[in-house]
C-alpha positions as YAML, in Angstrom:
chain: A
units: angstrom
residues:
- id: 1
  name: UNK
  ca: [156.34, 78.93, 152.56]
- id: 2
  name: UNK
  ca: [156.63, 79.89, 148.82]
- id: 3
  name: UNK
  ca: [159.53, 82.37, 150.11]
- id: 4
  name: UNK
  ca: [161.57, 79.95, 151.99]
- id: 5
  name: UNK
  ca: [161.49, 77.02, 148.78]
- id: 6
  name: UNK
  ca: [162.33, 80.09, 146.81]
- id: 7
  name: UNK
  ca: [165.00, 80.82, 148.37]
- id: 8
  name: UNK
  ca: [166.37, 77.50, 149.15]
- id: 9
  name: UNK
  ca: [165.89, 76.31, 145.61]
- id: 10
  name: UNK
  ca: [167.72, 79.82, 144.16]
- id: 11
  name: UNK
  ca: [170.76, 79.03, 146.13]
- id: 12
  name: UNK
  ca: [170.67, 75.07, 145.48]
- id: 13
  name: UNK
  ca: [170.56, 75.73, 141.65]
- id: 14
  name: UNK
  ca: [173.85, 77.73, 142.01]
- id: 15
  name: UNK
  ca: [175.66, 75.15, 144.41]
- id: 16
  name: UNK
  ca: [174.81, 72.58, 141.81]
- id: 17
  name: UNK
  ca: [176.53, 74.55, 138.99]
- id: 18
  name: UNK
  ca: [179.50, 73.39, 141.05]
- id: 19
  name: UNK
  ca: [179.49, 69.77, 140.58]
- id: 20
  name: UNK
  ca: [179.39, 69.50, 144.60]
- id: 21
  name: UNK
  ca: [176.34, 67.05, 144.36]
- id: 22
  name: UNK
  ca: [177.93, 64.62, 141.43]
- id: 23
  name: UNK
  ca: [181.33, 64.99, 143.86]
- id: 24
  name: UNK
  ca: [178.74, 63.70, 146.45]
- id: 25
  name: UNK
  ca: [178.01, 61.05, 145.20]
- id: 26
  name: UNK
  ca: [181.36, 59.73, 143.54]
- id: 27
  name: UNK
  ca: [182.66, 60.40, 147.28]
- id: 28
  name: UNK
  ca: [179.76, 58.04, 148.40]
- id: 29
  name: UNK
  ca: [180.12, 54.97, 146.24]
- id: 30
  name: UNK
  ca: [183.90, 55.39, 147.38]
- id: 31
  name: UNK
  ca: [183.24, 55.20, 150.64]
- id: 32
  name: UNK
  ca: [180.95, 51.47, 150.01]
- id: 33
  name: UNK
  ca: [183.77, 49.81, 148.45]
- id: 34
  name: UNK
  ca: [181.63, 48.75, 146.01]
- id: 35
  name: UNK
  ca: [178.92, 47.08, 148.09]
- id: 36
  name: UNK
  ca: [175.92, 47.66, 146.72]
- id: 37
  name: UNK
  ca: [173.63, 48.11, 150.23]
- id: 38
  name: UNK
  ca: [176.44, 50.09, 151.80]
- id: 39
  name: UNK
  ca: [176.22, 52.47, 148.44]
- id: 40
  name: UNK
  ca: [172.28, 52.70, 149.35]
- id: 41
  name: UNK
  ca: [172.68, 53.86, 153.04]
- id: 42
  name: UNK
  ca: [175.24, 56.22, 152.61]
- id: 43
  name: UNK
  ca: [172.67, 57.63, 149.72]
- id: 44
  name: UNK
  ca: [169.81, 57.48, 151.87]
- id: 45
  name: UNK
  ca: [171.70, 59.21, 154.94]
- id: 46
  name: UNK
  ca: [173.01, 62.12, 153.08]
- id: 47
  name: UNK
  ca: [169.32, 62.50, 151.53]
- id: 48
  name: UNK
  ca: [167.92, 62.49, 155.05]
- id: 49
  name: UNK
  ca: [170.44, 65.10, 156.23]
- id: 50
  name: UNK
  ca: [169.80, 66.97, 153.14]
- id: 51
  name: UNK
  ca: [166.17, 67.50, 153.03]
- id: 52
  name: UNK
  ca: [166.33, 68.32, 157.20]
- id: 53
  name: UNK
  ca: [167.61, 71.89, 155.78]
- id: 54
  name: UNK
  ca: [167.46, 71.90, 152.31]
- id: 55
  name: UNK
  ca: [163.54, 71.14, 152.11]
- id: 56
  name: UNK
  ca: [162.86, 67.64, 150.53]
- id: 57
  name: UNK
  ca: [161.67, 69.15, 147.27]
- id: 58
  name: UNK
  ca: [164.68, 70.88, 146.51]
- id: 59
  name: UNK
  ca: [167.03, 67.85, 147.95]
- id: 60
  name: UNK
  ca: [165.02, 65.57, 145.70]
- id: 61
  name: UNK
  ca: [165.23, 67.75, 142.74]
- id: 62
  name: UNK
  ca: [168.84, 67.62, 143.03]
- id: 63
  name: UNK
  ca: [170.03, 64.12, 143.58]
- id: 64
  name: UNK
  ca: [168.09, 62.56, 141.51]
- id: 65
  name: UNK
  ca: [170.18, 63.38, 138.17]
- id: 66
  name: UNK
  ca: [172.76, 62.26, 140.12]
- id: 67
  name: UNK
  ca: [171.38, 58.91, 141.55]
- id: 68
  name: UNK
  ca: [170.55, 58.18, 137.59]
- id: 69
  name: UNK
  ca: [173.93, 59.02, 136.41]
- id: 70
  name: UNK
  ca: [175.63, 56.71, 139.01]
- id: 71
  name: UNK
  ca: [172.86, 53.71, 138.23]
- id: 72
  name: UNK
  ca: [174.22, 53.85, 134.67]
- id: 73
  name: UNK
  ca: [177.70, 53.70, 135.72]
- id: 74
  name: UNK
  ca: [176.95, 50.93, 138.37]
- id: 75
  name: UNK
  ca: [174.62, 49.47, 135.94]
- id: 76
  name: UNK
  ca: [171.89, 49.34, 138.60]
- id: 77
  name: UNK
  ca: [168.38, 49.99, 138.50]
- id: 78
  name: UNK
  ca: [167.58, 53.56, 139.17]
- id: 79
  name: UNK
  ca: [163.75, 53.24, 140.48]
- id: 80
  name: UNK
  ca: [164.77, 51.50, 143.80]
- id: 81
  name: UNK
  ca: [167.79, 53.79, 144.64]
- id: 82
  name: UNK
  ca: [165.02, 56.30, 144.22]
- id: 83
  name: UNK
  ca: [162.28, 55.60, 146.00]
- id: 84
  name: UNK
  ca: [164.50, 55.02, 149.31]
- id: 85
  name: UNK
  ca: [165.82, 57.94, 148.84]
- id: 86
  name: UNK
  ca: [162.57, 59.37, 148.72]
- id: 87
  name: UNK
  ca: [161.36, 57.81, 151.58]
- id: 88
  name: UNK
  ca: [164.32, 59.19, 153.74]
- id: 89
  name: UNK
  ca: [164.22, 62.59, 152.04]
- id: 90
  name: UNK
  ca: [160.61, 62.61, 153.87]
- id: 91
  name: UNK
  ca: [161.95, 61.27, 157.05]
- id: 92
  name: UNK
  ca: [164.59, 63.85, 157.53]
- id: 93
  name: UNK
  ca: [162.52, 66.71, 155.95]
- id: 94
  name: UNK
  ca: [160.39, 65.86, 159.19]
- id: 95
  name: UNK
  ca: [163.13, 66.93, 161.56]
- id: 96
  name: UNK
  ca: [163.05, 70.66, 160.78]
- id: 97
  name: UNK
  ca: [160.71, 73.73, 160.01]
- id: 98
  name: UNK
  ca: [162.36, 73.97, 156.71]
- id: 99
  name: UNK
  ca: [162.66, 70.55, 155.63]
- id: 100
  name: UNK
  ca: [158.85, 69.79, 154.94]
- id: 101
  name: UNK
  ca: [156.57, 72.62, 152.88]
- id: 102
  name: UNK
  ca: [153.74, 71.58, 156.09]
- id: 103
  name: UNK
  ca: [156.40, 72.26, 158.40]
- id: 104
  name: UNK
  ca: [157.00, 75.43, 156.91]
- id: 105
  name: UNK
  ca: [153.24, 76.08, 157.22]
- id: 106
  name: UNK
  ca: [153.17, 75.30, 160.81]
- id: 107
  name: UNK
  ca: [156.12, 77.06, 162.09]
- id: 108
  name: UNK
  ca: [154.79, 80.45, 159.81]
- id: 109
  name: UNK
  ca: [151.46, 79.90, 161.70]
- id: 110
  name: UNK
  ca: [152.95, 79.28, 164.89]
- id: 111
  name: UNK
  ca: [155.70, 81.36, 165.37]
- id: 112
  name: UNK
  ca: [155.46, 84.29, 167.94]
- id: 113
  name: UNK
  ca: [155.47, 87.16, 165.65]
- id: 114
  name: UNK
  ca: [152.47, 85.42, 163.75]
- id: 115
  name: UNK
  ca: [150.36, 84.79, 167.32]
- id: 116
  name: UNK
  ca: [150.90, 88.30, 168.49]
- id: 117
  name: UNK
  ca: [149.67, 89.24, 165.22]
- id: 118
  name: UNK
  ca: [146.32, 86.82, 165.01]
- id: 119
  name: UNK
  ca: [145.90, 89.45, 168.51]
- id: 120
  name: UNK
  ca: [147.22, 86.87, 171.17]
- id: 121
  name: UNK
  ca: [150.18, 88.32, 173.14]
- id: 122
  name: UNK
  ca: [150.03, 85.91, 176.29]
- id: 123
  name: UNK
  ca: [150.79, 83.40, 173.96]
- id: 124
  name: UNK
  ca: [153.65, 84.55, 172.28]
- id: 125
  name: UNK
  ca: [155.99, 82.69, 174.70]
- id: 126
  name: UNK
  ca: [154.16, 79.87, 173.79]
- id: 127
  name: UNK
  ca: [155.26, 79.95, 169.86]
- id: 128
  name: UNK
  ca: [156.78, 77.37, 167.35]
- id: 129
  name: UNK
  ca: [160.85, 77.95, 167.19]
- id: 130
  name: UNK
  ca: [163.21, 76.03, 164.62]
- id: 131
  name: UNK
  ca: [164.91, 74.82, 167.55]
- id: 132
  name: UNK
  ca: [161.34, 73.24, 168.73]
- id: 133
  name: UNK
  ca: [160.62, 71.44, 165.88]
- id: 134
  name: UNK
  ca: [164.05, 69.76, 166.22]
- id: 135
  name: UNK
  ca: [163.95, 68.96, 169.94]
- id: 136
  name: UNK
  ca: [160.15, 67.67, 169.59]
- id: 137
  name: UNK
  ca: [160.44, 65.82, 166.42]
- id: 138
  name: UNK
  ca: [164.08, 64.37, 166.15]
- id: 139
  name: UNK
  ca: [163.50, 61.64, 168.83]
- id: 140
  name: UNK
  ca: [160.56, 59.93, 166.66]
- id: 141
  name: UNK
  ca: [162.22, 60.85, 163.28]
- id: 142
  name: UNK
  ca: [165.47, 58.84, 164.92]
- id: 143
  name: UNK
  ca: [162.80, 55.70, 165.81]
- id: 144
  name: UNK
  ca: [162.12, 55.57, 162.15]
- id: 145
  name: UNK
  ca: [165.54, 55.22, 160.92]
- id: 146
  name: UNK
  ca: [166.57, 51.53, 161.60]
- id: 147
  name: UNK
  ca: [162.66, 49.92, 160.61]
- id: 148
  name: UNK
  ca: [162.71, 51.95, 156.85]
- id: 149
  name: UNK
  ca: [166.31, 50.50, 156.40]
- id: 150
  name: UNK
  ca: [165.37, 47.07, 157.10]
- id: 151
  name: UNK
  ca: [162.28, 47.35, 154.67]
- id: 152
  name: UNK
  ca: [163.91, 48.51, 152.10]
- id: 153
  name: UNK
  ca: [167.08, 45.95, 152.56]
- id: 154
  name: UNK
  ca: [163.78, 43.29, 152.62]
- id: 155
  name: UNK
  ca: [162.06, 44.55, 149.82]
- id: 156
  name: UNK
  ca: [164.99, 45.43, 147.38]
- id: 157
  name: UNK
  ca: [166.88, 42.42, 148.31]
- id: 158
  name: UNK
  ca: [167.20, 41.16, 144.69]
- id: 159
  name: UNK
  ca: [168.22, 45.06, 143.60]
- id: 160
  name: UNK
  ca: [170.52, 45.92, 146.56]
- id: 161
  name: UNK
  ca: [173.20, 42.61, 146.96]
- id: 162
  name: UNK
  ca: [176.35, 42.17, 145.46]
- id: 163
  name: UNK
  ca: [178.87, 44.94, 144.60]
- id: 164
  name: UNK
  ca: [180.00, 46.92, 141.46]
- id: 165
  name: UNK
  ca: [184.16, 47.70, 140.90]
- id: 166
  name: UNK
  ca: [184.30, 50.61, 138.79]
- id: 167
  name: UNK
  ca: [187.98, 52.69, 138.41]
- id: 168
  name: UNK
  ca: [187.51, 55.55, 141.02]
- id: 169
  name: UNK
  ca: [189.88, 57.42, 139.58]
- id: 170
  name: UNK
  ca: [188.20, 57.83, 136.63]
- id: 171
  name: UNK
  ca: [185.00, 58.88, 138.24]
- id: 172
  name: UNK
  ca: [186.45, 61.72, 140.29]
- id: 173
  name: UNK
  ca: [188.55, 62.97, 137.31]
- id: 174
  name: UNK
  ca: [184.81, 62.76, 135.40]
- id: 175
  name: UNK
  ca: [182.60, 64.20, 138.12]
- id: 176
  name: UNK
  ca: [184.57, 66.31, 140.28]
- id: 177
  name: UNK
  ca: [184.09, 69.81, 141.44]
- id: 178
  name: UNK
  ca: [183.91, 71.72, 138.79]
- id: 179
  name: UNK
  ca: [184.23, 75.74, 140.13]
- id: 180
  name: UNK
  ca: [186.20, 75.68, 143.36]
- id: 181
  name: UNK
  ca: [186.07, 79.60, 144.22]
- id: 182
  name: UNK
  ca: [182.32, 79.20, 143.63]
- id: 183
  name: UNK
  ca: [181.84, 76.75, 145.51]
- id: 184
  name: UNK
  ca: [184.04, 78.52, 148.39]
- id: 185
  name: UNK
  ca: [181.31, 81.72, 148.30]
- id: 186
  name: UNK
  ca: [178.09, 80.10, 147.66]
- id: 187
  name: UNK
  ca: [178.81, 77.01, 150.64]
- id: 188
  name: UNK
  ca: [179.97, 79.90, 152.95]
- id: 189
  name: UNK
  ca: [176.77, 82.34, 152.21]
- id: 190
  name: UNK
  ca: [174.46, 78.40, 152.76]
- id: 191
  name: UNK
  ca: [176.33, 77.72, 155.86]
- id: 192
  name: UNK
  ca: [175.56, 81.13, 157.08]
- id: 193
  name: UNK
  ca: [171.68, 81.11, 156.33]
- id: 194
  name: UNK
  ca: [171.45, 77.32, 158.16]
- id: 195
  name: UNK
  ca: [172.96, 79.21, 161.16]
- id: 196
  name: UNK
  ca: [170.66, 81.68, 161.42]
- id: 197
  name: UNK
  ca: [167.85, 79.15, 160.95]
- id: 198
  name: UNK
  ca: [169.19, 78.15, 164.07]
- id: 199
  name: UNK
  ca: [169.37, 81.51, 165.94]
- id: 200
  name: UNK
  ca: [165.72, 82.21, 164.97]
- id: 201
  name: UNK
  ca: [164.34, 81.52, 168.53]
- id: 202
  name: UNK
  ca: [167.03, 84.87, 169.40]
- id: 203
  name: UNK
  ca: [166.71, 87.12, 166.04]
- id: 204
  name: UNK
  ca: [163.19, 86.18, 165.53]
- id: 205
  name: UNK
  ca: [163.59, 86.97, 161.56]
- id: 206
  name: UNK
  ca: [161.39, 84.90, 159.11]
- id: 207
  name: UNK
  ca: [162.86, 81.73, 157.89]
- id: 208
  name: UNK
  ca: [161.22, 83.10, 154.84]
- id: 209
  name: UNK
  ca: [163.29, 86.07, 155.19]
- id: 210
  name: UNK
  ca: [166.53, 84.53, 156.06]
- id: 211
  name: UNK
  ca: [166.41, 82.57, 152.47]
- id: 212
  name: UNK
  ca: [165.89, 84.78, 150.22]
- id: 213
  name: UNK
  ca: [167.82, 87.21, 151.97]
- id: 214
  name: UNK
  ca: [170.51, 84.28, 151.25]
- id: 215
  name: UNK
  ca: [169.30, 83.87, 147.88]
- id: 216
  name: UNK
  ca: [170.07, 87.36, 147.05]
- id: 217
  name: UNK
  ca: [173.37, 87.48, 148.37]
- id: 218
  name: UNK
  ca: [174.51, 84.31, 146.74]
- id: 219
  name: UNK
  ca: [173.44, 85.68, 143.29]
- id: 220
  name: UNK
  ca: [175.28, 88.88, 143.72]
- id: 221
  name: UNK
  ca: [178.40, 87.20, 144.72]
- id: 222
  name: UNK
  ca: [178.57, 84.47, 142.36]
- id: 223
  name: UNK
  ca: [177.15, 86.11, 138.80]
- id: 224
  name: UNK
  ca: [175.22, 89.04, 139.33]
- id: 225
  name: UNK
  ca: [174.73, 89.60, 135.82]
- id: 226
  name: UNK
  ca: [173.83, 85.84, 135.13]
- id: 227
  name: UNK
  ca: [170.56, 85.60, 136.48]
- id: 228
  name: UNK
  ca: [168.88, 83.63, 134.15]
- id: 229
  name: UNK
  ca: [170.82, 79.85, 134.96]
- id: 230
  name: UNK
  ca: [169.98, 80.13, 138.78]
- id: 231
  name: UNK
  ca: [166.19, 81.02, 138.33]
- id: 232
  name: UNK
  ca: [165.91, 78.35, 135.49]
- id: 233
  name: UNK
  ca: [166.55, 75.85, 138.15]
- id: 234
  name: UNK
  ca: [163.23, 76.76, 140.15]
...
């Protein structure tokens, strides 16, 4: 568990050192048009799909600079965009083995290299697999999706009407990406270790492993001698 968040937050600390999550979320109040509530779903989706394989810790960590800095510029209140996105940060962390810290716990404990090892071989066909977690949990997680967004539209009604025109133009120039090439290697390395999250059932390699294996390589190719920034971020 402490591996995998590791990992994950190493190589989250260096993607954010490329403006991609402030680019996020200029791109996002673009795509509302200015309506408030649209603003808040697209914000609450991409948190959702975030935490499913960032872990919700790390995904939490990261926007929420950014939700603050675009309340100021909206001049809305930053609580409420917070808390939803909390509350779907938990819903999609749900999805995965990697998106929840228990999650973590109980695909560790139940994966088929830990059963054969507790001294239970018959059962190792019987283990916990990323793919699994998804299949099992996904339907419920989806059931959950349309009931949270109504309660929060019902409960922030007050905080979540209207719409805000700001100069877009202005805001990307502001918050853009800031290191294209790094952003190039370090999304490319991420993309990789999400894939072989996936292929876990067929490599059977920790999750753990597969992170800070990730982790590693994304230091090396990004700043190897700037270790400091990244681990700072943890």
């Amino acid at each position: 568990t402490i591996g995998l968040l590791l990992g994950m937050m190493v190589m989250v600390g260096i993607l954010s050192h490329t403006g991609l999550f402030e680019w996020f979320a200029v791109q996002a109040y673009k795509r509302s048009g200015g309506s408030v509530w649209t603003l808040v779903v697209i914000l609450c989706s991409v948190t959702a799909v975030l935490s499913a394989f960032l872990d919700n810790v790390t995904t939490m960590l990261l926007l929420t600079p950014v939700t603050i800095q675009l309340a100021k510029v909206l001049d809305l209140k930053p609580i409420p965009l917070l808390i939803s996105e909390v509350l779907f940060s938990n819903i999609g962390g749900a999805a995965t083995m990697i998106g929840d810290p228990p999650n973590i716990m109980i695909g560790s404990g139940l994966s088929a290299a830990a059963i054969e090892k507790a001294g239970y071989p018959d059962l190792m066909n019987a283990g916990v697999s990323f793919n699994d977690f998804i299949i099992e949990m996904a339907p419920g997680i989806l059931m959950t999706i349309v009931p949270s967004f109504m309660f929060i539209k019902w409960f922030y009604a007050e905080e979540f009407s209207g719409s805000r025109v700001r100069d877009i133009a202005e805001l990307e120039s502001k918050y853009g990406i800031k290191d294209e090439a790094m952003l190039k290697v370090s999304g490319a390395i991420l993309i990789l270790v999400v894939v072989n999250f996936f292929l876990h059932p067929v490599t059977h390699i920790a999750v753990s492993w597969i992170a800070l294996v990730g982790a590693v390589l994304m230091l090396l190719a990004t700043d190897r001698h700037e270790l400091e920034k990244p681990l700072e971020h943890v």
